[in-house]
LODRENLO-668535 format. One record per atom (N, C-alpha, C): x, y, z; residue in one letter. Coordinates in pm, whole numbers, padded with zeros to 5 digits, always signed. Each point is the difference from the previous one (the first is absolute). Example, Ala and Ser with C-alpha at 12.3 -4.5 7.8 and 13.67 -1.06 7.14 Angstrom:
<pts>
+01319-00569+00780A -00089+00119+00000A +00090+00120+00000A -00035+00105-00072S +00082+00119+00006S -00077+00109+00073S 
</pts>
This chain:
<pts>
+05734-00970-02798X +00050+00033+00133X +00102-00106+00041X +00113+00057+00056X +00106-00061+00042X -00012-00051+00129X +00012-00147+00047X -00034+00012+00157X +00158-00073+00060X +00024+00101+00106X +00175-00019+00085X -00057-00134+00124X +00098-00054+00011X -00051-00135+00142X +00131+00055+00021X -00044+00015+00188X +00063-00032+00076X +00003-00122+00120X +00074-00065+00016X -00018-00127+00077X +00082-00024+00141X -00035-00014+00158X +00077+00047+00078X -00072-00146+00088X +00132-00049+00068X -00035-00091+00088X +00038+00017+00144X -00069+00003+00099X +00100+00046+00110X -00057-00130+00115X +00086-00062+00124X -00011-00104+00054X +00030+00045+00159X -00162+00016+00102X +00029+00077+00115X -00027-00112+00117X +00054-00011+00105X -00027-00082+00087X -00147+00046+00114X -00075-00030-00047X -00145-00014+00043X -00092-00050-00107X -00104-00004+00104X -00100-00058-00011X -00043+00044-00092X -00139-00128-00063X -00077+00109-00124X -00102+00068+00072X -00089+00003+00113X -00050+00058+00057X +00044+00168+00017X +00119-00047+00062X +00086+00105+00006X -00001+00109-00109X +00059-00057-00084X +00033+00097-00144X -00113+00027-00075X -00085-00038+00025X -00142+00038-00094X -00053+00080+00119X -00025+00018+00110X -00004+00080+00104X +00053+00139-00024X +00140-00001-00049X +00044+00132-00021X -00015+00079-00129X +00024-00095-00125X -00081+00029-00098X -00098+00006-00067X -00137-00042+00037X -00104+00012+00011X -00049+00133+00064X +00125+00073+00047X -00107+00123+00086X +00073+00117-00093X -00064+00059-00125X +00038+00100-00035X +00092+00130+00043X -00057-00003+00139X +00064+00127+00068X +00185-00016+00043X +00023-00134-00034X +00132-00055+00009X +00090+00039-00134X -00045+00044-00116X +00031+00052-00122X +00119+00111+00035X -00039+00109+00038X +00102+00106+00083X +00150+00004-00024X -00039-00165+00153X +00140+00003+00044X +00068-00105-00093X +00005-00064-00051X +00036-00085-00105X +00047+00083-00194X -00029+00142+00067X +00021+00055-00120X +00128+00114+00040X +00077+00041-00157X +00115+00075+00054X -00095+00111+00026X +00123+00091+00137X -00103+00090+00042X +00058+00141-00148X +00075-00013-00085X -00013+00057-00060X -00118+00015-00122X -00093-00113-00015X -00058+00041-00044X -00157+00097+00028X +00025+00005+00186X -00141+00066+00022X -00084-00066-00011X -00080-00120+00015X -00116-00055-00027X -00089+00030+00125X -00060+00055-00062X -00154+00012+00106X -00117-00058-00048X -00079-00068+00102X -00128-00057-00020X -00099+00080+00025X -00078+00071-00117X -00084+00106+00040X -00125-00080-00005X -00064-00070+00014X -00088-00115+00002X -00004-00044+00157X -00098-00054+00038X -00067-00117+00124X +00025-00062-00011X +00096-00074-00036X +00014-00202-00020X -00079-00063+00129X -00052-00113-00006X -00008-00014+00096X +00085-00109+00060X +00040-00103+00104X +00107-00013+00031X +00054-00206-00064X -00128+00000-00060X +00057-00144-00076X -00040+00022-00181X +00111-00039-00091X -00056-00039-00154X -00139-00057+00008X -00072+00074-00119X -00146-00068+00005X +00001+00018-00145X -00033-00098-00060X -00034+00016-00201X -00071+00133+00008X -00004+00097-00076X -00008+00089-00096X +00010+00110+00075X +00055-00002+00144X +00080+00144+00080X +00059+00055-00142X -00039+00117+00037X +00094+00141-00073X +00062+00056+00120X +00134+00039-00048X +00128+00043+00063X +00008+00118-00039X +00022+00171+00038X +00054+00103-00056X +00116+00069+00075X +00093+00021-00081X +00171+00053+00025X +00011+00127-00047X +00094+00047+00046X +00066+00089-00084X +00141-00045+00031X +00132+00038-00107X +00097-00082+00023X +00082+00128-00072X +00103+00029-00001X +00136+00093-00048X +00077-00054-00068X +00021-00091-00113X +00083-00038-00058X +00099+00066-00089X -00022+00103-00008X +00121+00110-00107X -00055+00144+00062X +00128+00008+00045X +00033+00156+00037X -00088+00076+00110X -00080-00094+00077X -00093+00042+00088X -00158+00003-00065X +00041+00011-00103X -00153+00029-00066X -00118-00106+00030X -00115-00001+00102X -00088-00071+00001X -00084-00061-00092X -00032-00139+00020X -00067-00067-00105X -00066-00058+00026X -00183-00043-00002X -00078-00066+00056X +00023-00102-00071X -00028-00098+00108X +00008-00165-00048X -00144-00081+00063X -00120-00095-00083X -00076-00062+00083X +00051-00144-00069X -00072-00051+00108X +00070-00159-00033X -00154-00061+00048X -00057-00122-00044X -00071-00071+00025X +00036-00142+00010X +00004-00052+00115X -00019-00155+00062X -00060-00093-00075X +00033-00049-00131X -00101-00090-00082X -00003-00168+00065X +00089-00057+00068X +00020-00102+00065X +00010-00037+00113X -00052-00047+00069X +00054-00028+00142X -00075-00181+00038X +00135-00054-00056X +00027-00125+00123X +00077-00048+00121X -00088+00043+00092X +00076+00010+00159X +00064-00139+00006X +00080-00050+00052X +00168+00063+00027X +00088+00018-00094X -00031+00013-00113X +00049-00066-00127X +00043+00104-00138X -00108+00095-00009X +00029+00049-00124X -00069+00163+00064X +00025+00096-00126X -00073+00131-00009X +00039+00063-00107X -00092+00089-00085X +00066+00058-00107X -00064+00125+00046X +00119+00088-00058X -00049+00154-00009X -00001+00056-00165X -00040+00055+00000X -00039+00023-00190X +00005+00175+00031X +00077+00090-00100X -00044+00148+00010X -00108+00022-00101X -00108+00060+00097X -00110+00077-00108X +00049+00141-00015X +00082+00048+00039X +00047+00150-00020X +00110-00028+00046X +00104+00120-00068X +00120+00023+00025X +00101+00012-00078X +00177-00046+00025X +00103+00048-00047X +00022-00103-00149X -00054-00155+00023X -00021-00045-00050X -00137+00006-00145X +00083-00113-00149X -00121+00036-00070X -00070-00147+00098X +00064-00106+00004X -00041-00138+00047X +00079-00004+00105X -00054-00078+00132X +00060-00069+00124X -00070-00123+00025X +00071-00053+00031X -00034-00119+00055X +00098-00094+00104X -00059-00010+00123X +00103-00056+00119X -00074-00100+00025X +00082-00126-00003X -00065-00102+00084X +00085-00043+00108X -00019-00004+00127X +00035-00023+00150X -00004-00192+00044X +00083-00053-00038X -00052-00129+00011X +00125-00063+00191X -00072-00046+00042X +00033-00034+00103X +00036-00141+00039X +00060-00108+00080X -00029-00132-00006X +00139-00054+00069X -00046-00090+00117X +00086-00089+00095X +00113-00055-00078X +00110+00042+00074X +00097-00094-00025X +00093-00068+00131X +00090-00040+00026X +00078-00060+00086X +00070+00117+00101X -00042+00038+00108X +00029+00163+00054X -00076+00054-00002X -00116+00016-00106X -00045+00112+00013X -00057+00018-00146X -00013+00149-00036X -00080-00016-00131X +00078+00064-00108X -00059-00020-00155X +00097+00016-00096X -00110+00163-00056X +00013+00125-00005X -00039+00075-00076X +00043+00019-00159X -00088-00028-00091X +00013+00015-00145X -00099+00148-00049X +00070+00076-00050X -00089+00114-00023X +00003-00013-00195X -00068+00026-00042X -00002-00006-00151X -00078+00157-00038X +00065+00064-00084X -00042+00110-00048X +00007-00011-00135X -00090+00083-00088X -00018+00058-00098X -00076+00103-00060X +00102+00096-00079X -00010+00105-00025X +00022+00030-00135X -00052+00143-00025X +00022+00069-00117X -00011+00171+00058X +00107+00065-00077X +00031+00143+00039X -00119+00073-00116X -00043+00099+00015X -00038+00120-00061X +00055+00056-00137X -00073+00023-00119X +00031+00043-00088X +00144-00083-00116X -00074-00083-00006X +00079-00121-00134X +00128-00040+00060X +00074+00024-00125X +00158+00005-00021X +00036+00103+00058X -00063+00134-00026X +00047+00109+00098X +00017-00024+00152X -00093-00040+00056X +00026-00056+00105X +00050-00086+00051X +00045-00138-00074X +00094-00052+00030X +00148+00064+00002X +00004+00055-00125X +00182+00058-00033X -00009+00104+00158X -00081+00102+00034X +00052+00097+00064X -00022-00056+00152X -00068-00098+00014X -00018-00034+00148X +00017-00162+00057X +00011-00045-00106X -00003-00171+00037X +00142+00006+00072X +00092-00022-00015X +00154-00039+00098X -00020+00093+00101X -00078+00116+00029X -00013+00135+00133X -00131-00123+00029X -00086-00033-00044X -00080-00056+00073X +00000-00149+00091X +00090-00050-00140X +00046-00160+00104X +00099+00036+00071X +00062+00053+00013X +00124+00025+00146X -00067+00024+00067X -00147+00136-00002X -00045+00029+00173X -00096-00154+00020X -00040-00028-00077X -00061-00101+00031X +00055-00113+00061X +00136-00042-00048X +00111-00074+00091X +00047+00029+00136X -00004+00119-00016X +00009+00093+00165X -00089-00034+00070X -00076+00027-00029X -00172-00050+00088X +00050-00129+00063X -00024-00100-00120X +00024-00125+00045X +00107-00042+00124X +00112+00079-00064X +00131-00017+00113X +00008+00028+00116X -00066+00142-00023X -00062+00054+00176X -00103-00080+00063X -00109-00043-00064X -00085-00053+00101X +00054-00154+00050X +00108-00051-00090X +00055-00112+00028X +00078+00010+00156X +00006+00120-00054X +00112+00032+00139X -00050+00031+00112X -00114+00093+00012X -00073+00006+00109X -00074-00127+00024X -00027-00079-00086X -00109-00133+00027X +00134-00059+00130X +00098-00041-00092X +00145-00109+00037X +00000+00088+00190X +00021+00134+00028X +00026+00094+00117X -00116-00095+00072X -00149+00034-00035X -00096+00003+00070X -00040-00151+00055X +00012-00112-00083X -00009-00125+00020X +00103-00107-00047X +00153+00053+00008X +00120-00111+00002X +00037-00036-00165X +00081-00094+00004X -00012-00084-00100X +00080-00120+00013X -00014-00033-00103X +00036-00188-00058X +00064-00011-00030X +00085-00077+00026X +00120-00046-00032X -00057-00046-00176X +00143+00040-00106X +00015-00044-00170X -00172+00038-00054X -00063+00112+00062X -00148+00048-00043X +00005+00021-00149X +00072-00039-00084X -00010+00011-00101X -00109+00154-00073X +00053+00106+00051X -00076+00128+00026X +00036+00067-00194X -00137+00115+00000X +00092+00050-00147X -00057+00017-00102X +00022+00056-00105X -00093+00006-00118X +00032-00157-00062X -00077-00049-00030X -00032-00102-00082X -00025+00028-00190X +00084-00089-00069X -00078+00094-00123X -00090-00102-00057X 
</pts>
């Protein structure tokens, strides 16, 4: 199994209180996502990360066609860290880690992903470059709604990281 990293740093002016406040509450997922892909939380979250919460989605990523996604919370160090892991879904492997942490302004978001697509080489050749672009999209959009919703920093050194 092939595993893809993606690496994204983003630098918002607030608090860590703050920002673990908003990401810590599942139900904030939504709006942080393009609305093209449809994500719905068909699940109860309840309104803070708790180790071994299960998450259930459904999400539209090609052509409208619905796709259940669950994700389970394997980590949670408040203010600091969270991982989401998929036990089901689009993915063969996921893995997100949410790492959080003070800097001068405000706080530095580091998101670390890793992945593997469905079905070998086949699945890489026919979906890997369709899959890391929407996946870059994601990133870009929620950068953008994060940057709208709570400002930004001056030289935030924002972006995929490789």
């Amino acid at each position: 199994m092939r595993l893809e990293r993606l690496h994204y740093v983003l630098r918002l002016p607030v608090g860590l209180s703050v920002a673990w406040d908003f990401f810590s509450d599942p139900r904030n997922l939504g709006r942080m996502t393009p609305p093209s892909l449809a994500i719905e939380i068909t699940s109860e979250p309840p309104p803070r990360m708790v180790p071994g919460m299960i998450i259930t989605y459904t999400i539209r990523p090609l052509l409208g066609i619905p796709v259940r996604w669950v994700t389970e919370i394997t980590h949670v160090r408040e203010p600091n860290l969270f991982v989401d892991e998929q036990r089901f879904g689009p993915y063969r492997f996921w893995h997100h880690q949410h790492h959080f942490r003070e800097v001068d302004g405000g706080i530095e978001m580091e998101d670390l992903v890793h992945y593997s697509l469905p079905f070998g080489v086949i699945g890489r050749v026919l979906g890997g470059s369709y899959v890391r672009r929407q996946l870059a999209g994601v990133f870009s959009f929620r950068r953008t709604f994060l940057e709208k919703t709570f400002g930004t920093m001056p030289e935030t050194g924002c972006g995929e990281k490789g």
